[in-house]
C-alpha positions as CSV (number, residue, x, y, z in Angstrom):
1,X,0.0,0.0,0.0
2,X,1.5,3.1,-1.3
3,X,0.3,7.2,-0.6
4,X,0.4,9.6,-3.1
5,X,2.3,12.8,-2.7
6,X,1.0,16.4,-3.1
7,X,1.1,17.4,-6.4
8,X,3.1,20.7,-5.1
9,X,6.1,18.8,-4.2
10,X,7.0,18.6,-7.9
11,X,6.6,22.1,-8.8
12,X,9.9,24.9,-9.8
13,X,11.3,26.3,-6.6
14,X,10.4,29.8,-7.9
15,X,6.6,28.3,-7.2
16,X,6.0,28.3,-3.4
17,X,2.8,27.8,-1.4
18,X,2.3,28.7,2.0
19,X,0.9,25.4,3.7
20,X,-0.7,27.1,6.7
21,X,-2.8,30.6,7.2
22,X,-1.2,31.0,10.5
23,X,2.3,30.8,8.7
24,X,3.7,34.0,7.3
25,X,5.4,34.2,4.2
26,X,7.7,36.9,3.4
27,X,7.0,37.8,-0.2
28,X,10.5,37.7,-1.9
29,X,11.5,40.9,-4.0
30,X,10.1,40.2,-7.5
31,X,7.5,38.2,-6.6
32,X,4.1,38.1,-5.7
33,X,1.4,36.5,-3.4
34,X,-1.9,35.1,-5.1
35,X,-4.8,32.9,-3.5
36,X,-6.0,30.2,-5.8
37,X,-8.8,27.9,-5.4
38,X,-12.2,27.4,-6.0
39,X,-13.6,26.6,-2.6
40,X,-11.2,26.3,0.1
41,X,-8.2,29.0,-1.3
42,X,-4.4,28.6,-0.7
43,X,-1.4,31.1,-1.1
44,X,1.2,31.1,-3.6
45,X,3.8,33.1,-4.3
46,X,5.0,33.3,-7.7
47,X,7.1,35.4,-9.7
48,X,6.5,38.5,-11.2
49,X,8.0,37.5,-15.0
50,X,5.0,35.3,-15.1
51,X,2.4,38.5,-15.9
52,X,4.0,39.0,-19.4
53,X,2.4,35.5,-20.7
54,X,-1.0,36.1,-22.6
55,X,-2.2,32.7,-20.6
56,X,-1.6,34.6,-17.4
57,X,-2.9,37.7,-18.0
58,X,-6.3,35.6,-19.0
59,X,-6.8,34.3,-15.6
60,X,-5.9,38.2,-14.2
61,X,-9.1,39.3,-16.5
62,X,-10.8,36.1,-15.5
63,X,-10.0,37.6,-11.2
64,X,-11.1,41.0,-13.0
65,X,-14.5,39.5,-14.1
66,X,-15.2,37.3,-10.7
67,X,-14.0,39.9,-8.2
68,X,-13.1,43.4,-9.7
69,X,-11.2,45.2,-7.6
70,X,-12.4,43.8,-4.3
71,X,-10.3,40.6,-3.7
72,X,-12.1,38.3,-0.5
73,X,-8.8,37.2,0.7
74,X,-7.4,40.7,1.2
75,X,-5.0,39.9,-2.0
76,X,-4.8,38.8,-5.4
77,X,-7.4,36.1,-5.8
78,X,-7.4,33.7,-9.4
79,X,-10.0,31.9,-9.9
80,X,-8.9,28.3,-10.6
81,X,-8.5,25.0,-9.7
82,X,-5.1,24.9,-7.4
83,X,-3.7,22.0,-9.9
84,X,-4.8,24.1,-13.3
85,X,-2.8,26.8,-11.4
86,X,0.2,24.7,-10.5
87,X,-0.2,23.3,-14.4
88,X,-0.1,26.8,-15.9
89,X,2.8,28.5,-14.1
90,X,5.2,25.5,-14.2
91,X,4.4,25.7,-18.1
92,X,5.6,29.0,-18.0
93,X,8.1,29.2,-16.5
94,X,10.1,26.4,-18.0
95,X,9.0,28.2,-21.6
């Protein structure tokens, strides 16, 4: 009998995620915090050379649609699944 591991584990380095909301993460200069999730939302910090890719900026007008300027979590939120998320910036920023 075998466990699987989070998919998160194999993600860059430049992709963290803060595993608890009591833990604070110092956001790293050129970098940014975002919540992603659809219902329960976690915190990633990613960086900031990821806003020039058009599939990016999609899900930033997708936040814009869903939220406007009024974010629930205080922050940046993108609405996605937390393993599309993981998907799309990994993509990137191996490209």
């Amino acid at each position: 009998m075998g466990f699987r591991l989070p998919r998160i584990v194999n993600a860059k380095p430049s992709l963290k995620r803060t595993l608890s909301s009591s833990e604070i993460t110092v956001v790293p200069k050129g970098h940014f915090a975002v919540y992603v999730g659809e219902a329960e939302k976690k915190r990633f910090v990613v960086p900031i050379s990821i806003l020039k890719h058009p599939s990016f900026q999609n899900l930033l007008s997708q936040a814009e649609e869903e939220f406007g300027f009024n974010h629930p979590m205080g922050a940046l939120t993108i609405p996605c699944s937390e393993e599309a998320f993981i998907d799309l910036t990994c993509n990137l920023q191996s490209s």
